[in-house]
ZANU-416175 format. One record per residue (C-alpha): x, y, z; residue number from 1. Coordinates in steps of 0.05 Angstrom, whole numbers. Layout:
# residues N
<site x="X" y="Y" z="Z" num="NUM"/>
...
***
This chain:
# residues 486
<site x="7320" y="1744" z="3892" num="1"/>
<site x="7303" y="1729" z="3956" num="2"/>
<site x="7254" y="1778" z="3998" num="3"/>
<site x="7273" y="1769" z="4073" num="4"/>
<site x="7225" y="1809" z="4093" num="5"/>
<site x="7172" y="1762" z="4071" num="6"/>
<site x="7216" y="1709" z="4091" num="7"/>
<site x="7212" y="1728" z="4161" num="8"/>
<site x="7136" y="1736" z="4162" num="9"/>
<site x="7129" y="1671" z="4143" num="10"/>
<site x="7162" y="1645" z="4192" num="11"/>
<site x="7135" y="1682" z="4251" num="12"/>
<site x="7067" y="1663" z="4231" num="13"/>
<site x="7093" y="1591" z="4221" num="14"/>
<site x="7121" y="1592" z="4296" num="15"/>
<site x="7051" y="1617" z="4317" num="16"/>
<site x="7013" y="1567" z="4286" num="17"/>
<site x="7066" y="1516" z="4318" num="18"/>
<site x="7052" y="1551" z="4384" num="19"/>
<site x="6977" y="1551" z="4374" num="20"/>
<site x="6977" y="1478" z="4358" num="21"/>
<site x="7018" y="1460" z="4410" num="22"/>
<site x="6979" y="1497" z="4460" num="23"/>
<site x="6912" y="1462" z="4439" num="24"/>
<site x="6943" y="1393" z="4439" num="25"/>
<site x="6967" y="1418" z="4510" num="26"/>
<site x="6894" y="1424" z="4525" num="27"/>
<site x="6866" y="1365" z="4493" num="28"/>
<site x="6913" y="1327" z="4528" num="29"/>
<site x="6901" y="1355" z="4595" num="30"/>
<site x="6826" y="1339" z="4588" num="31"/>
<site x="6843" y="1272" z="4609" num="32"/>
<site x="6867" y="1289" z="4678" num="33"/>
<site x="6810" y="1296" z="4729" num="34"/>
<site x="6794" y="1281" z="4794" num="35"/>
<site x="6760" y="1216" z="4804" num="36"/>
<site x="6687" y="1210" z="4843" num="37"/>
<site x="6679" y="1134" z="4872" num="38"/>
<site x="6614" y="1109" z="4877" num="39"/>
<site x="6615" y="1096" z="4953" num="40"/>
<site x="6547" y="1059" z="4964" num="41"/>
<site x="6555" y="1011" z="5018" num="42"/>
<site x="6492" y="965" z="5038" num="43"/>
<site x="6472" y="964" z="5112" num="44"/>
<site x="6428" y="924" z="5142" num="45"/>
<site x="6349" y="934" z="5129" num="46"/>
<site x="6333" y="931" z="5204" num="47"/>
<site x="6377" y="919" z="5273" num="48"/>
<site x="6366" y="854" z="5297" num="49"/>
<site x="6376" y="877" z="5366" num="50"/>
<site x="6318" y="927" z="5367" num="51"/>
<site x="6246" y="923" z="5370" num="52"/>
<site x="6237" y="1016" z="5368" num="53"/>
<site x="6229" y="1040" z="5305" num="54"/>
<site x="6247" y="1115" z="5333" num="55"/>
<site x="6318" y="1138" z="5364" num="56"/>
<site x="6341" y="1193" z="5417" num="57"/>
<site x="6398" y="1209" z="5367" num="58"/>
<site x="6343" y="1238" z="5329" num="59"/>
<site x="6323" y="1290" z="5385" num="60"/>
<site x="6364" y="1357" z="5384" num="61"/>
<site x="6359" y="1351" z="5452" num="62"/>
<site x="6424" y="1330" z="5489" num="63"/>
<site x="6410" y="1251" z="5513" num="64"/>
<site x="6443" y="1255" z="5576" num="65"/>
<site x="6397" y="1316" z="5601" num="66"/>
<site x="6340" y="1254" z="5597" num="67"/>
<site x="6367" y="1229" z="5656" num="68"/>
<site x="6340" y="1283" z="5702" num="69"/>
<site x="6409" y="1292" z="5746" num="70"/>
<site x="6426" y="1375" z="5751" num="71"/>
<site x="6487" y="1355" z="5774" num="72"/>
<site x="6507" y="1312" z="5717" num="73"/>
<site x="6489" y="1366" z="5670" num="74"/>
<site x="6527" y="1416" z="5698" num="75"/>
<site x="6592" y="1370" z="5700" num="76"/>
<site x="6579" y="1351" z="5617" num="77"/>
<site x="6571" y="1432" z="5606" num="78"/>
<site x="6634" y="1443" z="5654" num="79"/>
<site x="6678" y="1389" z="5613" num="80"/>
<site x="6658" y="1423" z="5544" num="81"/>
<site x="6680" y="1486" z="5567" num="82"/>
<site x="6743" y="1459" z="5603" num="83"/>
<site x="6765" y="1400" z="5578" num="84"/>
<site x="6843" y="1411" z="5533" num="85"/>
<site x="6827" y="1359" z="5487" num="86"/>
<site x="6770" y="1391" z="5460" num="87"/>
<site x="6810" y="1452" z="5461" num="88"/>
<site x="6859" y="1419" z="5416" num="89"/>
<site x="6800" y="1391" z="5369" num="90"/>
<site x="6779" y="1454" z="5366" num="91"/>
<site x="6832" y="1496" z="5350" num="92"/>
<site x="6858" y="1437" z="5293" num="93"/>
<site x="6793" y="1453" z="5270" num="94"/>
<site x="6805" y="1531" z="5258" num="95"/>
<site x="6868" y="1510" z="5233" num="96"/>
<site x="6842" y="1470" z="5174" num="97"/>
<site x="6789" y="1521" z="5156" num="98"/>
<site x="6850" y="1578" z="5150" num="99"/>
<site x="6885" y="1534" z="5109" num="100"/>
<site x="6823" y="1510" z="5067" num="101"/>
<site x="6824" y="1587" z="5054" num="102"/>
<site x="6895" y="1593" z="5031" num="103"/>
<site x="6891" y="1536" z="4980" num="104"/>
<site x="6829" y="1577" z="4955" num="105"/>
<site x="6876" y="1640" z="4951" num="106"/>
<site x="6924" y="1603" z="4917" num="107"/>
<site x="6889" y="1586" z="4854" num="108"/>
<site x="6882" y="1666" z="4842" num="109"/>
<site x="6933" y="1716" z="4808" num="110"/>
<site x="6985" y="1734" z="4856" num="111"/>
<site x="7007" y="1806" z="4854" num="112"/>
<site x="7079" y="1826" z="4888" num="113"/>
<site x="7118" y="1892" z="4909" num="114"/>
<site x="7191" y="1895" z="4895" num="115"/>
<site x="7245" y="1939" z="4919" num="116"/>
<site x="7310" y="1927" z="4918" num="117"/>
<site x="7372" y="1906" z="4861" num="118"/>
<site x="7363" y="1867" z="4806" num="119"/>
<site x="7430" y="1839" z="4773" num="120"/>
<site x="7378" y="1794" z="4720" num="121"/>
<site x="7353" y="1855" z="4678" num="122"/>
<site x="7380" y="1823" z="4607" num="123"/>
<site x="7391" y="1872" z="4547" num="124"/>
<site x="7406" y="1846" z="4479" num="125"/>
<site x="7484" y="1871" z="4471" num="126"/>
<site x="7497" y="1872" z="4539" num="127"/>
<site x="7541" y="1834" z="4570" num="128"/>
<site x="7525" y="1846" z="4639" num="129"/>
<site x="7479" y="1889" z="4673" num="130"/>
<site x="7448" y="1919" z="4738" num="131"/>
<site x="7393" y="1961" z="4760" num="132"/>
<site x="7351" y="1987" z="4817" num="133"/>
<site x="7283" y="1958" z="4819" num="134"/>
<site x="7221" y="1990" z="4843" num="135"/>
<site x="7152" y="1959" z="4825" num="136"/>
<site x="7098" y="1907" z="4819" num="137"/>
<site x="7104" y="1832" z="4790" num="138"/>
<site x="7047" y="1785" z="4769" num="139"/>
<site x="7039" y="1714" z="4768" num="140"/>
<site x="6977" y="1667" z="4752" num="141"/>
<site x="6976" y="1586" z="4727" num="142"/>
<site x="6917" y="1582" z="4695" num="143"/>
<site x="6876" y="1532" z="4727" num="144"/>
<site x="6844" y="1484" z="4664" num="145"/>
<site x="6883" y="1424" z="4694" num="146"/>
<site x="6860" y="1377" z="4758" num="147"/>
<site x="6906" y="1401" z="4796" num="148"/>
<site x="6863" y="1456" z="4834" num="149"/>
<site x="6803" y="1407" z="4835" num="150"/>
<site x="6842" y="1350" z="4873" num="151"/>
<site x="6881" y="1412" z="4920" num="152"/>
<site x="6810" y="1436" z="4941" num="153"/>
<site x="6780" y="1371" z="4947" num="154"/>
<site x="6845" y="1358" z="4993" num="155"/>
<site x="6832" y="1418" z="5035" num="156"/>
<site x="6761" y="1415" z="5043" num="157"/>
<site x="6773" y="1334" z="5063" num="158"/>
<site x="6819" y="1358" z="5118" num="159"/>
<site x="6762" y="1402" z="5145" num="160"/>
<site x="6712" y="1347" z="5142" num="161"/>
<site x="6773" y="1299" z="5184" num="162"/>
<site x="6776" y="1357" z="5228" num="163"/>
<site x="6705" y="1373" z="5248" num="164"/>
<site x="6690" y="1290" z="5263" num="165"/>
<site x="6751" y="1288" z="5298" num="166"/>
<site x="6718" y="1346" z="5352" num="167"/>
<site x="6649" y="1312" z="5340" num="168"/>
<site x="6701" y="1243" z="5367" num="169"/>
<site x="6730" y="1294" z="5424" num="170"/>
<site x="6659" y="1321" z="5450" num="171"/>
<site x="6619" y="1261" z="5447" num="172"/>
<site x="6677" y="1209" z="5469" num="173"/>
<site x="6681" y="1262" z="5528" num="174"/>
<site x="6610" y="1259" z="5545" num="175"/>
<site x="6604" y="1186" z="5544" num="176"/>
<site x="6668" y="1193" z="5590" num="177"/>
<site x="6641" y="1231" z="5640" num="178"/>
<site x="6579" y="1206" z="5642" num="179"/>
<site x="6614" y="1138" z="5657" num="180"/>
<site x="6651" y="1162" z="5719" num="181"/>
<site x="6601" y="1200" z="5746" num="182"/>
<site x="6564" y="1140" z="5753" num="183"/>
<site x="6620" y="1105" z="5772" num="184"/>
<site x="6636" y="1160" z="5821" num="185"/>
<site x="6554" y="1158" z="5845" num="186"/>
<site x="6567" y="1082" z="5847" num="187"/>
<site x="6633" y="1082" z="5894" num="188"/>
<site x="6591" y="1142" z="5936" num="189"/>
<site x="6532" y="1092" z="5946" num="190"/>
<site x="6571" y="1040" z="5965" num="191"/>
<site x="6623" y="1079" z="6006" num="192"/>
<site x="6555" y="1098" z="6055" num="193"/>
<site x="6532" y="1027" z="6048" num="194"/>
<site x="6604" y="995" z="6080" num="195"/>
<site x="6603" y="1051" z="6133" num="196"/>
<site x="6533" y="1026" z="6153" num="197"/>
<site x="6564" y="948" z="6145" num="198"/>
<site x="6618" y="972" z="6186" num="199"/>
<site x="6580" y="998" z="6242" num="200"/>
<site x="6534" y="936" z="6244" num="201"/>
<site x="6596" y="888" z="6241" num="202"/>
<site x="6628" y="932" z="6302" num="203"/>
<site x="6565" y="927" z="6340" num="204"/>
<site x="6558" y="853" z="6335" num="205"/>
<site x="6633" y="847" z="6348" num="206"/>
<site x="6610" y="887" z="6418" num="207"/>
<site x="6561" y="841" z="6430" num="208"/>
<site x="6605" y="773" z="6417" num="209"/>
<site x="6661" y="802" z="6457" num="210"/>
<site x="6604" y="812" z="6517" num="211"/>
<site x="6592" y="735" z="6503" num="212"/>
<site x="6653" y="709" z="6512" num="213"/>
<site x="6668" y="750" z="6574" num="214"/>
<site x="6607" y="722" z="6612" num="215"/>
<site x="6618" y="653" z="6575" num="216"/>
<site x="6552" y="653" z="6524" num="217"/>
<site x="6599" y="648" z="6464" num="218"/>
<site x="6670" y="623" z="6454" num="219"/>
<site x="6729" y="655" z="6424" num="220"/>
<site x="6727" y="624" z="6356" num="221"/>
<site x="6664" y="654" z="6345" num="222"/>
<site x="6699" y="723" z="6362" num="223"/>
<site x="6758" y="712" z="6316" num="224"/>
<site x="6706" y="704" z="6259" num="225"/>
<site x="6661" y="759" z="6277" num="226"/>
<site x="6732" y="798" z="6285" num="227"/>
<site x="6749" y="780" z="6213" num="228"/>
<site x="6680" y="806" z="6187" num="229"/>
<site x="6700" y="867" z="6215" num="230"/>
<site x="6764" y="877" z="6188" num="231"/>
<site x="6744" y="853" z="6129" num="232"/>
<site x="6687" y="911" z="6127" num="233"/>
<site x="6745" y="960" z="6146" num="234"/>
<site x="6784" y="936" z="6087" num="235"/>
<site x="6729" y="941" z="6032" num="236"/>
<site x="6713" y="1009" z="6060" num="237"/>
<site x="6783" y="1036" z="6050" num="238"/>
<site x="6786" y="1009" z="5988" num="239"/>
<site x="6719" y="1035" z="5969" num="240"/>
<site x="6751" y="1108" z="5991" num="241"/>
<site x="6805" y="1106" z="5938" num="242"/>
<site x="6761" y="1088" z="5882" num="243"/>
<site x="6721" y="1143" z="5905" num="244"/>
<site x="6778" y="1188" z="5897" num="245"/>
<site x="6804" y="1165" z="5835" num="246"/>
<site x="6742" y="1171" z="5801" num="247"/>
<site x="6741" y="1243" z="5830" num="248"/>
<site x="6806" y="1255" z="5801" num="249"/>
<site x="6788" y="1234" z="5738" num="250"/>
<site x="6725" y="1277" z="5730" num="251"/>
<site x="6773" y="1334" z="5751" num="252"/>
<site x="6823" y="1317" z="5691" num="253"/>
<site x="6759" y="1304" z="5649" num="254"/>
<site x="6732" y="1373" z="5667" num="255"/>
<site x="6804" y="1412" z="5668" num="256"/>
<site x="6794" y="1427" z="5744" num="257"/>
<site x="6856" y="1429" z="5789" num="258"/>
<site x="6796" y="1424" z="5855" num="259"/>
<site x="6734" y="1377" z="5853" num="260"/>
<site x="6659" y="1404" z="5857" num="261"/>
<site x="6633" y="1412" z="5924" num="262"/>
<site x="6588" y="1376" z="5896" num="263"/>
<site x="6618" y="1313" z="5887" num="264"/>
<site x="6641" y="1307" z="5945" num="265"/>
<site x="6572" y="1312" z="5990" num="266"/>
<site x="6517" y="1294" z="5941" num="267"/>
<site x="6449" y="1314" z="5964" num="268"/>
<site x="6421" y="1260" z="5953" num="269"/>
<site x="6464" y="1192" z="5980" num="270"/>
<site x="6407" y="1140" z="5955" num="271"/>
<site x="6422" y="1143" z="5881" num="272"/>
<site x="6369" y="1108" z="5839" num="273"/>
<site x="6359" y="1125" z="5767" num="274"/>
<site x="6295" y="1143" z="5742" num="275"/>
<site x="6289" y="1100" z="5681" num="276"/>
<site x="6216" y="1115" z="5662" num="277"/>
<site x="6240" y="1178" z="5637" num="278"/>
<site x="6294" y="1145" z="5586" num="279"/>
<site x="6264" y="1141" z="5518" num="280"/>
<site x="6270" y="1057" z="5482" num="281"/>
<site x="6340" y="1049" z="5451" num="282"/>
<site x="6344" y="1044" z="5374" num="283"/>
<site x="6378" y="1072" z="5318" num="284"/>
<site x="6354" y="1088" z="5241" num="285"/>
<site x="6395" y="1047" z="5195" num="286"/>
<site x="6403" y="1109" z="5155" num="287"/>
<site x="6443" y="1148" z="5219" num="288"/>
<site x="6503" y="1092" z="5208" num="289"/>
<site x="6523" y="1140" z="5147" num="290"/>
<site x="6524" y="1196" z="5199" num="291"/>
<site x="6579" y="1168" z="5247" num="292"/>
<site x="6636" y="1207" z="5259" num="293"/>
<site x="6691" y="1150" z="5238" num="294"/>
<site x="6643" y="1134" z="5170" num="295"/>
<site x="6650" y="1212" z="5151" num="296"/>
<site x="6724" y="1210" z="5171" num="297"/>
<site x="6731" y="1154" z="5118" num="298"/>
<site x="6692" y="1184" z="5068" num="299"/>
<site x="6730" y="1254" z="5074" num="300"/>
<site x="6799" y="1213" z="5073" num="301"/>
<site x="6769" y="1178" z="5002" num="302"/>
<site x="6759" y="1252" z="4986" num="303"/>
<site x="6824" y="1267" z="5004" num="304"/>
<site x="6860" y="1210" z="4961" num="305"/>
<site x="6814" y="1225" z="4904" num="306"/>
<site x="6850" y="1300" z="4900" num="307"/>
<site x="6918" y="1264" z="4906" num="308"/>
<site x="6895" y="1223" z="4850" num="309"/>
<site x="6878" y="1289" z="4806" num="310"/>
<site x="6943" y="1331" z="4838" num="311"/>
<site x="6989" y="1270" z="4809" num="312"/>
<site x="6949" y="1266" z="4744" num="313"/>
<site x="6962" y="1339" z="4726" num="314"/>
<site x="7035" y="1337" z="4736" num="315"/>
<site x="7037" y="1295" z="4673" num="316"/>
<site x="7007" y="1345" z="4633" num="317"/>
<site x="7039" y="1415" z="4616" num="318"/>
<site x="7030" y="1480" z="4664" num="319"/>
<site x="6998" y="1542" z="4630" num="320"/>
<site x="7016" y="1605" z="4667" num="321"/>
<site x="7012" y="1679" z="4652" num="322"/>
<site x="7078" y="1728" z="4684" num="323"/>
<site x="7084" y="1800" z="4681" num="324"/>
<site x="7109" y="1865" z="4717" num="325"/>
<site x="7110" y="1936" z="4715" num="326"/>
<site x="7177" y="1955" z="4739" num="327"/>
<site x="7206" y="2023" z="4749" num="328"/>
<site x="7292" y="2012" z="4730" num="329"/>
<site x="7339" y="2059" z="4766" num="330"/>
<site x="7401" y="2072" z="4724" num="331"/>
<site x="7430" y="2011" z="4690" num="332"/>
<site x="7503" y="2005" z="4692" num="333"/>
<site x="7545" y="1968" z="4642" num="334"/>
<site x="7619" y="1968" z="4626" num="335"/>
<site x="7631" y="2033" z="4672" num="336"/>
<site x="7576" y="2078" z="4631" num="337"/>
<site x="7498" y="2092" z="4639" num="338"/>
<site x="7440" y="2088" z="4610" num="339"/>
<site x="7388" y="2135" z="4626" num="340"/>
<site x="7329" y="2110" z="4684" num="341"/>
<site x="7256" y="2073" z="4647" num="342"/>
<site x="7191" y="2032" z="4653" num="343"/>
<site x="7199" y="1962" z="4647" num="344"/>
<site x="7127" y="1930" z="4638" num="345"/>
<site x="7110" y="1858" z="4600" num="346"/>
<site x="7052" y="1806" z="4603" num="347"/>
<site x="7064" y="1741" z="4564" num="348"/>
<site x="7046" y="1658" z="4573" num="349"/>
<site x="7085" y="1611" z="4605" num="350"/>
<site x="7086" y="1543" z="4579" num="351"/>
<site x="7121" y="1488" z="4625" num="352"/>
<site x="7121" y="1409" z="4592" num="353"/>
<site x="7146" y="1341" z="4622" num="354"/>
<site x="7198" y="1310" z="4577" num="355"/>
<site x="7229" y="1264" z="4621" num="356"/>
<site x="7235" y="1243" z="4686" num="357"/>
<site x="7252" y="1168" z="4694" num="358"/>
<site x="7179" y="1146" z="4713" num="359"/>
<site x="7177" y="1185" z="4776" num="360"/>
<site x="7113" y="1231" z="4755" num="361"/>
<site x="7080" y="1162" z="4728" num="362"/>
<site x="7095" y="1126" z="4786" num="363"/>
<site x="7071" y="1186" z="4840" num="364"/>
<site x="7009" y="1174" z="4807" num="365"/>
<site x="7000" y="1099" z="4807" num="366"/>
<site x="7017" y="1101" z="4891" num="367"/>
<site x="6956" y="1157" z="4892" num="368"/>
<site x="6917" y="1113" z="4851" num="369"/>
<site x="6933" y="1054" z="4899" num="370"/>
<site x="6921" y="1097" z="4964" num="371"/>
<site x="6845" y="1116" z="4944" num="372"/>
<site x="6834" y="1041" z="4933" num="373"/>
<site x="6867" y="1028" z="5005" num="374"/>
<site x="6819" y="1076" z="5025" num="375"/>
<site x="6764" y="1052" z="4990" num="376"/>
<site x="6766" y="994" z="5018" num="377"/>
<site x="6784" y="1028" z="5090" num="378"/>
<site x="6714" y="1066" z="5088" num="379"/>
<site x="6673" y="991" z="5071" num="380"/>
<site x="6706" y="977" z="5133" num="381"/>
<site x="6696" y="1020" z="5171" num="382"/>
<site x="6619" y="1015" z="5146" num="383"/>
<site x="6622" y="942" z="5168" num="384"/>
<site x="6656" y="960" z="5240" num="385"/>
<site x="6605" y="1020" z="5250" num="386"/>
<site x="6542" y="971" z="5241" num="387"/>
<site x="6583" y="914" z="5285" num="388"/>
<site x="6589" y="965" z="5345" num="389"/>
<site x="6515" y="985" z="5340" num="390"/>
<site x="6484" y="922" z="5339" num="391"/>
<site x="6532" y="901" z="5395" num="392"/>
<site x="6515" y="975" z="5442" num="393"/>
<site x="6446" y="953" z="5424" num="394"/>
<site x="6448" y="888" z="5451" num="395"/>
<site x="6488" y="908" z="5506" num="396"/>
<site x="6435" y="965" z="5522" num="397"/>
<site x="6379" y="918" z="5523" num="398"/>
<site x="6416" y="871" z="5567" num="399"/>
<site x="6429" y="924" z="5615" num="400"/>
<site x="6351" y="957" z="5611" num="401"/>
<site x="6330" y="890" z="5633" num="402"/>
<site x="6374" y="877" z="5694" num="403"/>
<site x="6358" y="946" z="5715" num="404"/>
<site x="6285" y="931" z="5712" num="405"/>
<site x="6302" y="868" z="5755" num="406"/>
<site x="6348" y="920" z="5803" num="407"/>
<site x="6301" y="964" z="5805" num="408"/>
<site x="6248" y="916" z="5828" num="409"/>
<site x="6291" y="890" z="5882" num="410"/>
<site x="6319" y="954" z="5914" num="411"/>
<site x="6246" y="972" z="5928" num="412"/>
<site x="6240" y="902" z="5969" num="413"/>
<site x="6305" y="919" z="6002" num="414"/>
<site x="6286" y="979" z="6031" num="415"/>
<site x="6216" y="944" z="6056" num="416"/>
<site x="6261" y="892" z="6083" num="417"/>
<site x="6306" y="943" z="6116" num="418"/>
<site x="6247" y="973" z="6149" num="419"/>
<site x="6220" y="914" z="6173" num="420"/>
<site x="6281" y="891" z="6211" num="421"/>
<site x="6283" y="959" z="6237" num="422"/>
<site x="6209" y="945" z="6261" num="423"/>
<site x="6221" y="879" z="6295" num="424"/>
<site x="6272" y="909" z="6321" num="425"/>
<site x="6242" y="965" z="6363" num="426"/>
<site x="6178" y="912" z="6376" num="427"/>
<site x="6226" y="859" z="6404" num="428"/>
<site x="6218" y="799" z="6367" num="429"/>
<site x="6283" y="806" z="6329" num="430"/>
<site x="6345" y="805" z="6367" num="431"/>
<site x="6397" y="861" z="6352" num="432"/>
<site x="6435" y="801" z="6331" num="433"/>
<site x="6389" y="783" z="6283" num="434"/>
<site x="6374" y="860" z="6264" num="435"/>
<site x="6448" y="878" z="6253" num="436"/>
<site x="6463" y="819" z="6218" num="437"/>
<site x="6400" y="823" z="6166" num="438"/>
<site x="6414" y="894" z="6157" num="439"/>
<site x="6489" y="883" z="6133" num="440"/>
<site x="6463" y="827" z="6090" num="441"/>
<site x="6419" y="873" z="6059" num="442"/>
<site x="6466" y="931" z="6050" num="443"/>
<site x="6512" y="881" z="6027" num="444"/>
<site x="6466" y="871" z="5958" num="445"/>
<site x="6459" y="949" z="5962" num="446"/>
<site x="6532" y="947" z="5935" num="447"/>
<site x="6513" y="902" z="5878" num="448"/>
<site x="6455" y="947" z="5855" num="449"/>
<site x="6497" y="1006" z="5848" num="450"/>
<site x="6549" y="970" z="5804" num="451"/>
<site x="6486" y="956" z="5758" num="452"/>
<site x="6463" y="1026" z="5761" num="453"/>
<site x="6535" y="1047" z="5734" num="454"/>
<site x="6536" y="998" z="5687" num="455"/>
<site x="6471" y="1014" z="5662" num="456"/>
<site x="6503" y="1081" z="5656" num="457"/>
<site x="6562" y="1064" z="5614" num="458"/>
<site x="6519" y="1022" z="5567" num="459"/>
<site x="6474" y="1077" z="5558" num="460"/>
<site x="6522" y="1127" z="5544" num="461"/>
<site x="6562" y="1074" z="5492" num="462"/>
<site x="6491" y="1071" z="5461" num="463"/>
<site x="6480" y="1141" z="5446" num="464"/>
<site x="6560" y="1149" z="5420" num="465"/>
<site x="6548" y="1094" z="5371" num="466"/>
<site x="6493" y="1132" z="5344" num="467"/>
<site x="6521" y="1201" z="5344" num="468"/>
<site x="6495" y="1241" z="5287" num="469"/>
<site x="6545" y="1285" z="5253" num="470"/>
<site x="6488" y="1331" z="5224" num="471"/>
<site x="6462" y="1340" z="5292" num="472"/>
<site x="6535" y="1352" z="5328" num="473"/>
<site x="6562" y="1406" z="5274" num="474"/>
<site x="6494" y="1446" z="5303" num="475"/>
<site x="6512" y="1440" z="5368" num="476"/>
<site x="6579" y="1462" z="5355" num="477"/>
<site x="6560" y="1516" z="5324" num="478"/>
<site x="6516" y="1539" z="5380" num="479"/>
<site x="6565" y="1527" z="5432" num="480"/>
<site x="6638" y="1522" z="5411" num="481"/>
<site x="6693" y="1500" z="5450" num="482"/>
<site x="6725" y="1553" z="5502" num="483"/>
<site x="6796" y="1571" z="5470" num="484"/>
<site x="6855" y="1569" z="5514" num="485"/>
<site x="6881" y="1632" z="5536" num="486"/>
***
C-alpha cells in the first residue's frame, strides 16, 4: 500500500533540492560575468623636446593669467566665469550627472511602495474570478550578486567624470578665449591710436604739399600720391575701428554682457606693453599629460564601456529577486457573494532565466565588447594627440617668447627714435617734412609690435590650456562654482 503522505514529502524535499541546485548553478554560473578593468598604460615621452624648464606654471594653484599683472584682464576672466551660459550649461550637466549618479545608487536598494486602490489580480484557489480593495505596502529587491550593478555604477560614475572635464573644457577653453581677445582687443586699441597719429601726420604733410603746389615748389603728382597716403591712412583706420568693435562684441558674448566695460572702451593706459619678466619659463611635466581634460574624458568613456560590457554580460545569466507585500483586502467579491475583509502578507524569491532569445542577449554583448576596444583604442589616441598638441604649444610658445624679446627690444628704440625726431624737430635741423614723415614710419612698425604682443598672448594662453591640470581645476571649481542661471 501506498503511503501518500510520505509520498508527498518526498517529493517536496526532492523539488527543494532541485531548487537548491539550481539556484547554486545559477550562482556559479553568474560568477563569470564581471566587469572588465583594461590595463590603460600608455608610454609618453621621457622629456619634451621643445623645452629646456624642468618646472611648469600648471603646477602653481595660482591662476596663470593673474601672472600677467593686467587688473583689468583679471577682472574680465572673473566676470566671464560668473557670466558666461556655456559654463552655465557645463555646470548645470554637471549637477545633473551627480543626481543621477545618485539614483542608480538608489536603485540597487529594496524598493518599498504604497498602494491604494482595486486590485482585480487577487487569485484564490477555487475561484474563478475575483476582486478586492487594496490598501498597503509592496516590496521589491534583485539581489545584486551579478555585474550588472558594478558595470551601472561604473556607467554613472563615468558620466560624472565626462561631465566635470567637459566644465574643466568650458572654463579653461573660456579663459584662453578671453584672454585671446583681450589682447586682440588691446592690439586693435594700440593700433587704432597709432593710425589716428598716422592720420594726422599724413594730413599735415598733405597741408604742406598742397602749399607746394600752390606757390609752385611741388607738382601735382606729388599731391595725388601724398593724397593717396592719406586716404589710405583713413581707410586702415576705419577698418581698424570695426575690429575694435568686433572684438568688443565678442568679449561681451564671452562675458554674457548685453553693454561693454567702460573699461574697454578708454583703457588707462593706451601704450600697451607686456611685462614679460614677470612670466614664469614655459614647460610641462610629462606626468600632467595624464591630467588633460580630453585624456580623462577618454579614460571615463573606457569606464563607461567597461560597465556596458558587465550590464550585457549579466543579462545572460539568471535574475535573483526577492517580492513581497503586506496588503490590507477590502471585501472580495465572487459570483455575487462575499467573503469577509483580511491581511494579505508574503515574502518569497524570484528566479528569472534566459532560455532563448535568437542571439540577441549574445550579440548585445559582443557590440559592448567591441565598443570598449573602439574606445580603447580612442583613449591611445587621444594620448598620442594630447602629447602632439603640447610639444607643438611648446614650440609655438618659445617661438613667440623669442620674437617678443626681439619686440620688446625694438619698441624701446622706437620710442628713442620718436623722441629724437621730436627733438630735431623743435631744434630745427629736421624739417616737419622730415619729422612727420619719420614719425608715421615709426608708428607704422608700432602696428606690427602690437600684433606680436597679441600673438604672444594667444600662444601663451594655448600653452597653459594644453597643460591644464584636472586635479588642480576640480579645486578651483569647488572654490568658485559657476553662477546658475536664474
Amino acid at each position: 500500500m501506498v503511503n501518500y503522505h510520505n509520498k508527498n514529502d518526498i517529493f517536496l524535499w526532492l523539488e527543494r533540492l532541485s531548487s537548491s541546485a539550481l539556484m547554486v548553478a545559477s550562482l556559479a554560473l553568474t560568477a563569470c560575468g564581471s566587469v572588465p578593468h583594461p590595463d590603460l598604460n600608455v608610454k609618453t615621452p621621457a622629456t619634451w623636446r621643445n623645452t629646456v624648464s624642468s618646472t611648469s606654471s600648471a603646477a602653481s594653484n595660482d591662476a596663470w593669467w593673474t601672472s600677467l599683472k593686467d587688473d583689468i584682464l583679471n577682472n574680465t576672466v572673473e566676470l566671464a566665469l560668473k557670466n558666461n551660459l556655456t559654463v552655465a550649461q557645463s555646470y548645470e550637466r554637471l549637477n545633473a550627472e551627480r543626481a543621477l549618479e545618485k539614483a542608480t545608487i538608489a536603485s540597487h536598494k529594496p524598493r518599498i511602495g504604497l498602494y491604494l486602490g482595486p486590485n482585480s489580480s487577487v487569485a484564490f484557489s477555487n475561484y474563478r474570478s475575483s476582486s478586492a480593495f487594496l490598501f498597503g505596502f509592496d516590496f521589491n529587491w534583485e539581489v545584486p550578486y551579478t555585474s550588472k550593478k558594478e558595470g551601472e555604477r561604473n556607467m554613472a560614475q563615468a558620466n560624472v567624470e565626462m561631465a566635470q572635464a567637459g566644465m574643466v573644457v568650458a572654463r579653461t577653453s573660456l579663459i584662453a578665449e578671453v584672454v585671446r581677445v583681450y589682447g586682440e582687443l588691446r592690439a586693435t586699441d594700440q593700433k587704432v591710436q597709432s593710425l589716428k597719429k598716422i592720420v594726422a601726420y599724413q594730413q599735415g604733410i598733405n597741408e604742406m604739399f598742397e602749399r607746394s603746389v600752390d606757390v609752385g615748389a611741388a607738382s601735382q603728382q606729388d599731391l595725388v600720391e601724398v593724397r593717396s597716403k592719406l586716404i589710405e591712412a583713413e581707410s586702415a583706420l576705419s577698418e581698424m575701428n570695426a575690429i575694435r568693435e568686433s572684438a568688443i562684441q565678442r568679449l561681451d558674448v564671452l562675458c554674457g554682457l548685453d553693454a561693454p566695460l567702460p573699461a574697454w572702451l578708454n583703457f588707462s593706459t593706451p601704450s600697451w606693453q607686456i611685462e614679460r619678466v614677470k612670466i614664469p619659463p614655459f614647460a610641462v611635466p610629462v606626468e600632467v599629460i595624464m591630467q588633460r581634460p580630453d585624456v580623462q574624458t577618454a579614460v571615463a568613456k573606457i569606464m563607461y564601456a567597461a560597465g556596458a560590457v558587465g550590464v550585457s554580460d549579466s543579462e545572460l545569466y539568471p535574475k535573483i529577486g526577492l517580492e513581497g507585500a503586506v496588503l490590507y483586502s477590502g471585501t472580495i467579491i465572487r459570483n455575487g457573494s462575499t467573503t469577509p475583509d483580511g491581511l494579505i502578507s508574503f515574502l518569497s524569491p524570484s528566479l528569472r532565466f534566459p532560455v532563448w532569445d535568437w542571439g540577441m542577449l549574445r550579440e548585445q554583448k559582443n557590440a559592448s565588447e567591441a565598443e570598449l576596444r573602439r574606445s580603447i583604442l580612442s583613449y591611445r589616441d587621444t594620448v598620442l594627440q594630447a602629447i602632439a598638441e603640447t610639444e607643438i604649444t611648446i614650440a609655438n610658445f618659445n617661438a613667440m617668447d623669442e620674437r617678443i624679446v626681439r619686440a620688446t627690444k625694438e619698441a624701446g628704440d622706437l620710442e628713442d627714435a620718436a623722441n629724437r625726431n621730436k627733438v630735431g624737430l623743435n631744434k630745427g635741423y629736421l624739417s616737419p617734412l622730415e619729422a612727420f614723415r619719420g614719425q608715421a614710419k615709426l608708428l607704422e612698425r608700432k602696428l606690427v609690435h602690437a600684433d606680436e604682443q597679441a600673438a604672444w598672448l594667444a600662444a601663451f594662453a594655448a600653452a597653459n590650456k594644453a597643460q591644464t591640470n584636472m586635479t588642480i581645476e576640480k579645486v578651483r571649481m569647488a572654490e568658485k562654482p559657476a553662477a546658475s542661471v536664474k
